[in-house]
C-alpha positions in Angstrom: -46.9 36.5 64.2 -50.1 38.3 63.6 -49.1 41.8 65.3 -46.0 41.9 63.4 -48.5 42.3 60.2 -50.4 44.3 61.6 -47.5 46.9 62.5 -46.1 46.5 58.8 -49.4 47.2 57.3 -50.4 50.3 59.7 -47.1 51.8 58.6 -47.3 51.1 55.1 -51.2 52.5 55.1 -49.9 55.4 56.7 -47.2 56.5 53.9 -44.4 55.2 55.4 -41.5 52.8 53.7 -41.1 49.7 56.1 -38.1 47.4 56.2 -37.9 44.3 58.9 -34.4 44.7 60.2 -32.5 42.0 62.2 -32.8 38.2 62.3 -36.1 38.1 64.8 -37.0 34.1 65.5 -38.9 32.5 68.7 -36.3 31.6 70.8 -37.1 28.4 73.0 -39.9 28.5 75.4 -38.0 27.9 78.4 -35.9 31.4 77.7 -37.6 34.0 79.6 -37.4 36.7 77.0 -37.1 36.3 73.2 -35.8 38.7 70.7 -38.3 41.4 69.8 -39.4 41.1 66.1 -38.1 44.6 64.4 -38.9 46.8 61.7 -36.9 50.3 60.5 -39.4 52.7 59.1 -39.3 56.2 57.0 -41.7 58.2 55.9 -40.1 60.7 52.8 -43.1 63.6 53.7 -41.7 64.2 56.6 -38.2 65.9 56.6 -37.1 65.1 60.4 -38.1 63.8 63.6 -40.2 66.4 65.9 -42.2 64.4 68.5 -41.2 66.8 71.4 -42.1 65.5 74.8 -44.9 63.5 74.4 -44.0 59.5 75.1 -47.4 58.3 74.2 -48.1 58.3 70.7 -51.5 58.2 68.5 -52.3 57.7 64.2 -51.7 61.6 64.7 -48.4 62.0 65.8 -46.7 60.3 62.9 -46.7 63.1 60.5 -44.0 64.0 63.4 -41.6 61.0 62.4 -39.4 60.9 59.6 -37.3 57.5 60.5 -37.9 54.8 63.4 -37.0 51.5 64.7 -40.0 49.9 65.3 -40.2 46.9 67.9 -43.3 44.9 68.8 -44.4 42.8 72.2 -47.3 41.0 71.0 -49.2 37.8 72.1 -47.4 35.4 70.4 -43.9 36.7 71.7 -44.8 37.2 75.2 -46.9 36.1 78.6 -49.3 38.5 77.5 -52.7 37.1 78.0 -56.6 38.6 78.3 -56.4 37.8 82.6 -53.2 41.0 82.0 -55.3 43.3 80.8 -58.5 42.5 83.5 -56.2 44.4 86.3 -54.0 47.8 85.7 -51.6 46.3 88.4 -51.2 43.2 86.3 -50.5 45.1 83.4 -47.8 47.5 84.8 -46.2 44.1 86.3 -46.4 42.8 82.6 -44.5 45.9 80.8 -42.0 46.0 83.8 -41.1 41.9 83.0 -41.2 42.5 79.1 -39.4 45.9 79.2 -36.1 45.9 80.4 -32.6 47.9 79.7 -30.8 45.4 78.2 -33.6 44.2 75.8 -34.2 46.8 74.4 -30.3 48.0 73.7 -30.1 44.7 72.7 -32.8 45.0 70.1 -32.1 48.9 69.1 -28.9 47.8 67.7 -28.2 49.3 64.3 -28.6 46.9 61.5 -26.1 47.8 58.3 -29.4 47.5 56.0 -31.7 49.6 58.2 -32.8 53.2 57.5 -30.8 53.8 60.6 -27.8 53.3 59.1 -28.2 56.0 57.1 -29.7 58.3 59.1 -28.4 57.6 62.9 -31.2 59.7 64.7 -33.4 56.9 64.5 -36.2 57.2 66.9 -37.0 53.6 69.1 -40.7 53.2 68.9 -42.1 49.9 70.8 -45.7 48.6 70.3 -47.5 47.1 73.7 -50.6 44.9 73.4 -52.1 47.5 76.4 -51.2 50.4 78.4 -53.0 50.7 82.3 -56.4 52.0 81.7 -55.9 54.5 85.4 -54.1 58.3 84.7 -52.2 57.1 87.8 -50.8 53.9 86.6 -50.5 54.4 82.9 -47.8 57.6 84.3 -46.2 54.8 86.1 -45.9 52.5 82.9 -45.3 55.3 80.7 -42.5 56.6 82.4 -40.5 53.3 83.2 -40.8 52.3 79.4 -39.2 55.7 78.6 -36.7 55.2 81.5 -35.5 51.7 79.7 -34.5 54.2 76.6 -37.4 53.7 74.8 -38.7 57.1 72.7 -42.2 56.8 71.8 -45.2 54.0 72.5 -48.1 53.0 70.7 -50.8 50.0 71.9 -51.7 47.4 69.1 -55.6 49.2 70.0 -55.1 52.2 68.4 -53.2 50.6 65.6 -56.3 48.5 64.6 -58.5 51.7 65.0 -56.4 53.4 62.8 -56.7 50.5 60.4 -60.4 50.0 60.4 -61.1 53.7 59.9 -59.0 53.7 56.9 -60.7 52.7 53.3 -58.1 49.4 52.8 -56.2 49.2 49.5 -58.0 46.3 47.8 -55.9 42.7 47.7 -54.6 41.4 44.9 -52.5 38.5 45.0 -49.4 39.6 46.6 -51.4 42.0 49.3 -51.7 41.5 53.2 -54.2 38.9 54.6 -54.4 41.0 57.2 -55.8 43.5 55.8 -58.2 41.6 53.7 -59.4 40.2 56.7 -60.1 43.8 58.4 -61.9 44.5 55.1 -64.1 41.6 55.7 -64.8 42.3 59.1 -65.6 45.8 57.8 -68.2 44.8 55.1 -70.1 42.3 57.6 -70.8 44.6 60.3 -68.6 43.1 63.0 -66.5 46.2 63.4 -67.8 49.6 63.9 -65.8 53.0 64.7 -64.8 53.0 67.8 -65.8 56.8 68.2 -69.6 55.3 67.8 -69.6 53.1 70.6 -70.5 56.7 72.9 -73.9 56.2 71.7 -74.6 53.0 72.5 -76.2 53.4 75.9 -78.6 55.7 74.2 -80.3 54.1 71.7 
């Protein structure tokens, strides 16, 4: 699945070492939740884990992680569809059907060739196609995730902005199409920083 890329490669950009950890496969349709794809993550710069309080992460909070499980909710592995993210109620309805206790213990479970093996603090990150776009309801969201035993979040949005701000390592044979394709995306114009979009209206 695309995201699953995508997650590899934004850790990877961002200096960390990336393993995928447990046997993720689509389960059949009919099952109403499938096994998250996972990853175990390390990043040898940083010496221990130190995000404090804050649930809701961003590109600059993981100079504060030193070691992760990392597990995705994409479109592919999910009911996630544009019509979620048109209505915040939608949305928190979404993460509450996705996000349950007993997924994610079943997925955080420590895998004998994972970083977190041998180092047990592993943090449990989980990446969300969207968050609620109201204060009010993205609390609500934020709060039940962390209340499922979850210990940081980051949306699949600011992992692509992250991404496209970055100069890309060039591809050679054995890179990521992924990231070739956000190169080319890059050199035709049909991505711009996000941060310019401000002064559209103004032009």
């Amino acid at each position: 699945m695309i995201e699953q890329e995508l997650v590899e490669a934004y850790f990877e950009c961002n200096g960390f070492l990336v393993r995928q950890v447990g046997n993720y496969a689509s389960q059949d349709s009919r099952r109403k939740l499938d096994p998250l794809p996972m990853f175990a993550v390390m990043n040898p710069k940083v010496p221990q884990n130190s995000l404090g309080s804050g649930m809701r992460l961003f590109s600059g909070d993981l100079n504060k992680i030193h070691n992760a499980v990392v597990g995705v909710i994409g479109w592919s592995n999910s009911s996630f569809s544009p019509a979620v993210m048109s209505s915040d109620l939608r949305l928190v309805k979404f993460l509450k059907q996705q996000i349950t206790r007993d997924r994610i213990d079943d997925c955080f479970i420590s895998d004998p060739q994972s970083f977190d093996s041998l180092v047990p603090s592993s943090l449990r990150l989980l990446v969300v196609p969207a968050l609620p776009m109201n204060v009010d309801k993205m609390k609500i969201a934020v709060e039940y995730i962390e209340a499922q035993g979850v210990d940081g979040l980051l949306t699949l949005r600011s992992l692509l902005e992250n991404l496209l701000r970055q100069n890309l390592p060039a591809q050679g044979r054995g890179g990521r199409s992924i990231l070739q394709l956000l190169r080319l995306l890059k050199s035709y114009g049909l991505s711009s920083d996000p941060q310019m979009e401000i002064f559209r209206d103004s032009e």
